[in-house]
N, C-alpha and C positions, 0 to 999 in steps of 0.2 A: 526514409520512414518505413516502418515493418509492414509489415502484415498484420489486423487485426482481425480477433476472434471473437465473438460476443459470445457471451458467458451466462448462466445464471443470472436471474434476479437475486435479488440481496436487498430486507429491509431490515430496515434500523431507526427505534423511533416514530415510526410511521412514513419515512422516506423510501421510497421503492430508485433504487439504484441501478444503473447497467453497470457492468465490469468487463473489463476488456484486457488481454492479454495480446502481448506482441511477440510474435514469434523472435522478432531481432532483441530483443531483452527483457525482463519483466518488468510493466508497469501497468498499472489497473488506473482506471477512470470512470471518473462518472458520465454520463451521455446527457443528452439532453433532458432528459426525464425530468419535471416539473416540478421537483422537487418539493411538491406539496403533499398533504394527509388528503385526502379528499374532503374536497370543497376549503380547506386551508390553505391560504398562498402567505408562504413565507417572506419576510422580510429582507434585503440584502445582507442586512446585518446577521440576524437568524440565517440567512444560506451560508454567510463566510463562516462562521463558529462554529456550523455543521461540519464543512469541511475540516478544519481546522482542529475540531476537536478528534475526527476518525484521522488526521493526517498525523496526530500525537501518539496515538496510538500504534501508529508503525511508520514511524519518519523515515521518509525515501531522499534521493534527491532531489525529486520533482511532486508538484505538486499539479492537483487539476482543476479550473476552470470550467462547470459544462453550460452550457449556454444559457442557462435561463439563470445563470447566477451571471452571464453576460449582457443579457439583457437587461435585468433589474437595475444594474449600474451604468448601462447608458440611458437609460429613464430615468434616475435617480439624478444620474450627475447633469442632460441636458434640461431635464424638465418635460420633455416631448412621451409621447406614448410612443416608443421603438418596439416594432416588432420582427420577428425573426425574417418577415420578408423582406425588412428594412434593414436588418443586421449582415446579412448572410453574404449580398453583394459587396458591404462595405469593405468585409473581411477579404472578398478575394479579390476586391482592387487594390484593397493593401499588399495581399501578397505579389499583384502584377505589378506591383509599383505604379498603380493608377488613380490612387487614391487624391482626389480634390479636395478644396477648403472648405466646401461643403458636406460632405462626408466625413470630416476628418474631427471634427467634434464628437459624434457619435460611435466610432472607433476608439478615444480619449475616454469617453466616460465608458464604452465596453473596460478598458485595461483597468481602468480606476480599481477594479478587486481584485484584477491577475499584482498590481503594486498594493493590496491592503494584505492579501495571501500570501505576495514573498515576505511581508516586513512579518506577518504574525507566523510564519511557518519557516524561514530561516532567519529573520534579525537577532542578536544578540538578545533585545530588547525589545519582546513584541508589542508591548503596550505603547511605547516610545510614537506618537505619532508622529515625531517632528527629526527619523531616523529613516532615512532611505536605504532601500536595500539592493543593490544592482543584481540585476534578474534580467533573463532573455524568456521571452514567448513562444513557444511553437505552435501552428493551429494544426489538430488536427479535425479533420472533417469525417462525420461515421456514416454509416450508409445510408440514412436518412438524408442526410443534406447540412445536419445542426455541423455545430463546430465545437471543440473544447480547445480549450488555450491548454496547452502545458507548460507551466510556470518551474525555471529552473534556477538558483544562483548560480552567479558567474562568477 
């Protein structure tokens, strides 16, 4: 993993964005930033399209995940209210390979939009929801503590 930079702000739509540059190759992401207008919280649906719509506009190989668009989908998909301080450990017991049966729902429903992002940002057929798109995950973590998934096809 590179070196990151943090960069300018960057809004669009009323979204305030981090961007981040890696010294080891060029790729920009969104940080954790909350992805709302103030006092508006967006939908998960509303956060993937955002994505999705700024990731059409210059299609890389990878795409990015930042946490509150990971959190909204493990709320979404378990039901429970996940917060980052419930999120954050689950992440790096997955990466220790420690992750238990009870944590392991709430990491499921985090990926749930790193798998809606690759099928809408590399499948053939992004509408297709019944088209799996084989994609690897990488977390990375920014100097906060948040995490963003980098979603890549394999």
């Amino acid at each position: 993993m590179g070196i990151i930079f943090m960069t300018s702000h960057q809004t669009f739509r009323g979204i305030r964005l981090k961007l981040a540059l890696s010294v080891l190759g060029v790729f920009f992401h969104q940080s954790d930033s909350e992805m709302k207008d103030e006092g508006e919280i967006m939908s998960l649906d509303e956060m993937i399209e955002e994505i999705v719509e700024e990731f059409k506009k210059d299609p890389r190989n990878k795409v990015f995940a930042p946490e509150a668009v990971l959190l909204a989908s493990a709320k979404e998909e378990t039901g429970d209210n996940i917060s980052k301080e419930t999120l954050r450990p689950i992440i790096e017991k997955h990466q220790n390979g420690e992750l238990d049966d009870d944590d392991y729902d709430v990491l499921d429903g985090a990926v749930y939009a790193c798998s809606v992002l690759a099928r809408k940002c590399f499948g053939e057929n992004p509408e297709d929801k019944d088209v799996d798109v084989d994609y690897q995950i990488s977390w990375l973590e920014n100097n906060d503590g948040s995490y963003v998934a980098e979603i890549r096809p394999n």
